[in-house]
C-alpha positions, 0 to 999 in steps of 0.5 A, a space after each residue: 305804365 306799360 306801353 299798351 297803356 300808354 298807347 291807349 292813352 292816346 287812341 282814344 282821343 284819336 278814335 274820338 276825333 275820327 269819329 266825329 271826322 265821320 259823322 260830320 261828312 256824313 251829314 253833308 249834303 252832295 249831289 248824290 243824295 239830292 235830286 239834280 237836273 243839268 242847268 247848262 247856261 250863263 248867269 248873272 248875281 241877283 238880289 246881294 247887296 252892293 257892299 256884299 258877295 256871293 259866297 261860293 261853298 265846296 259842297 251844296 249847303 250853307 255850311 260848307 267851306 267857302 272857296 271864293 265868292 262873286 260881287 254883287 254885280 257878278 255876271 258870266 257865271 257858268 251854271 253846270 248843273 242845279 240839286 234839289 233837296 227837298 226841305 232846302 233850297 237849291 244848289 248850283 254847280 258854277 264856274 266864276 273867274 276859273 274857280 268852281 263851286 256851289 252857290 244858293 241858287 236864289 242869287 241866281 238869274 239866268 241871262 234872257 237872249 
């Protein structure tokens, strides 16, 4: 076998896996593609179950790695900014306990002073 086939042997699984590397980051979702505004307030966890937490992703979608999570009872959230994508729900930037990250902003309430 010659060494230009041997080579392409493995290229192409190696092109196929960049491929599909590609693809996938470019389906997800991130804030320059969604409509945002800048929330800038403190927050507390609403509406998760007390045995459950808050799951706090890398990027806004429900796919994204996890990074960290808050407890059902989480309060002192730091909401920087919140996007909007229209068909989903919406995304906020937070910072919890050091860590950033984007969480469903439905388990969010802003604290009322």
């Amino acid at each position: 076998m010659s060494l230009i086939a041997k080579l392409s042997k493995v290229a192409k699984p190696a092109m196929f896996g960049m491929v599909a590397i590609m693809a996938a980051t470019a389906a997800q979702t991130t804030s320059a593609n969604a409509t945002g505004y800048y929330a800038g307030y403190y927050a507390f966890v609403k509406d998760v179950a007390y045995w459950d937490r808050l799951n706090m992703r890398k990027w806004p979608a429900p796919y994204s790695q996890k990074v960290s999570s808050i407890p059902d009872n989480g309060w002192g959230i730091w909401v920087e900014r919140c996007i909007v994508k229209q068909g989903s729900s919406d995304w906020c930037k937070v910072k919890y306990a050091g860590q950033w990250g984007w969480v469903n902003s439905r388990y969010l309430q802003q604290y009322q002073y």
